[in-house]
N, C-alpha and C positions, 0 to 999 in steps of 0.2 A: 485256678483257685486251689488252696491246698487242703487236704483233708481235715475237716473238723471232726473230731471225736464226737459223739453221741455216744453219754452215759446213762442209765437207767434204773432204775429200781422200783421196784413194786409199790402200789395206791393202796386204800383203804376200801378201791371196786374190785381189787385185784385178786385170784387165787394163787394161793403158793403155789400149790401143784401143776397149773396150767401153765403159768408163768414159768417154771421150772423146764417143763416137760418141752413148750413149745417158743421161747426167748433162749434158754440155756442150756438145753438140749440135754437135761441129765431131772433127776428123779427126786421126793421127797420132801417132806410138809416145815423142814425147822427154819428160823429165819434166813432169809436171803440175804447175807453180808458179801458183799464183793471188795475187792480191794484190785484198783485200775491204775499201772502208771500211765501218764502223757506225758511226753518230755522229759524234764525233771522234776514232776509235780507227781504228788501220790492222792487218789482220791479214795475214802473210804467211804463206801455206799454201805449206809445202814439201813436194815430192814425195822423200820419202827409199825408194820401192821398186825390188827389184830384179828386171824381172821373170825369173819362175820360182825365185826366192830368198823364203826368210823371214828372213832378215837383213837389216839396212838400210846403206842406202849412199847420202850426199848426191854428187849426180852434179857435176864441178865446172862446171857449167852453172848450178847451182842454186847453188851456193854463191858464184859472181858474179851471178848474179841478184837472190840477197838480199842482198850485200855493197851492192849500185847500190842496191838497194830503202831499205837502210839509211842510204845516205850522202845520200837525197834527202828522208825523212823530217822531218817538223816537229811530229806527235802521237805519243802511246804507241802503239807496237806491240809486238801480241803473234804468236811465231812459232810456229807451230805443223808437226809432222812427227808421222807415224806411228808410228817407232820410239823407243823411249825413250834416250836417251842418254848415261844414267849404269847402274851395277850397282843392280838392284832385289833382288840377293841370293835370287837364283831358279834354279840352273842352265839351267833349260829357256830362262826370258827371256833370261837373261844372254848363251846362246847364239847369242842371235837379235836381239840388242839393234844401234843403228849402230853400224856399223865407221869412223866418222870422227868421233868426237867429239869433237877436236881442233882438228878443222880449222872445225866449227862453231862449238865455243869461239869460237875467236881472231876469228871474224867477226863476231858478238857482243859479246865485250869491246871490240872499236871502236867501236860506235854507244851512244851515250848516250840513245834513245829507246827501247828495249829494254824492256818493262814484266817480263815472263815468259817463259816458255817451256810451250807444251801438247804433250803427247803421248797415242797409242793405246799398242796392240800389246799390251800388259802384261796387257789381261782382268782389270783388276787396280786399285783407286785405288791411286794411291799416292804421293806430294810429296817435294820432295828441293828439291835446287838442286843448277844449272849454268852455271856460266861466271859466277858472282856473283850468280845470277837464279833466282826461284822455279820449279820445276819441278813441274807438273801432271800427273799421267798419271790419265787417264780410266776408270773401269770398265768390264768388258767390258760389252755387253749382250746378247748369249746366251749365254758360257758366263764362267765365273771362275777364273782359275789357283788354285793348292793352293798355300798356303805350305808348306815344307818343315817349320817349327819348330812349326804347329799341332797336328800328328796323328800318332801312330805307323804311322799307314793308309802299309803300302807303297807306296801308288799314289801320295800326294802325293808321297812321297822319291823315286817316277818323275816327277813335274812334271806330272802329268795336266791337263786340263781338268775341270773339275767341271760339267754342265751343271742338276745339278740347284739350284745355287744361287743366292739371288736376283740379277739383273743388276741393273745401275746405273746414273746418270747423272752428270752433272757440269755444274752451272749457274753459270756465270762473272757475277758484276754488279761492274762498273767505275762507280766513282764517286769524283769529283774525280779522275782519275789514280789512287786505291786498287782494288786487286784484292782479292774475297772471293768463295770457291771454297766452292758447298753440291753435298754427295754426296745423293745421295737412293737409295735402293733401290727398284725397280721392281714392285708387286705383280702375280701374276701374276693 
């Protein structure tokens, strides 16, 4: 089997500093922008947390980081942030979804190398598009949000977490420049 990448970036449970100190082996609380090539692909991991918030917020550090990341670019890239960026039609996400997705549009719609866009947070698959661009969001892998329209169950029309359900993943393969996204369910 050949090696798969495992890319990463910080949650909205996450500390900067620990995260730092004990994933990346260096020091200091500003956002955690990474920038990873695989192949011929360049992935830009944006830090969209706030700490002690579960809302997201691209710091505008970050959003001239990837703006320069963008404008020097010559392969596909795909960006990735933890919070989801559009309405997943979930009160509980929607709540907690970024509060600048705007401002990340527009830095996006300038770059023409732009393949996707990937997100977390959601506990949830779920595909959309934003800013012209296909949008990923990951499922959870220990707990799963409740859709509101599945169930009469109170608890979902509360937005609970379901822990009893199965978790999932999301395995990305690029080829020629084409993006194809397999969900897989986790067995326990």
């Amino acid at each position: 089997m050949a090696d798969v990448p495992v890319l990463m970036l910080p949650g909205n449970h996450d500390d900067r500093a620990a995260y730092r100190e004990v994933l990346l082996n260096s020091s200091g609380s500003a956002p955690i922008n990474q920038l990873k090539r695989v192949g011929g692909l360049l992935f830009a991991l944006c830090d969209s947390t706030v700490p002690g918030e579960h809302y997201g917020l691209l710091a505008p550090e970050t959003l001239d980081w990837l703006e320069e990341v963008l404008a020097d670019a010559e392969e596909p890239v795909f960006v990735g942030l933890h919070h989801h960026p559009i309405r997943l039609n979930n009160p509980l996400l929607d709540g907690i979804r970024l509060r600048n997705p705007d401002d990340l549009a527009a830095v996006l719609r300038g770059a023409s190398t732009v393949r996707a866009v990937f997100c977390g947070h959601a506990h949830a698959a779920a595909a959309g598009t934003f800013a012209g661009l296909p949008l990923i969001a990951a499922p959870g892998i220990f707990s799963t949000t409740r859709l509101p329209w599945t169930t009469t169950d109170q608890l979902a029309w509360a937005n609970t977490f379901d822990r009893d359900d199965v978790p999932g993943v999301v395995f990305h393969v690029v080829e020629n420049g084409e993006l194809t996204s397999h969900f897989r369910s986790i067995a326990e």
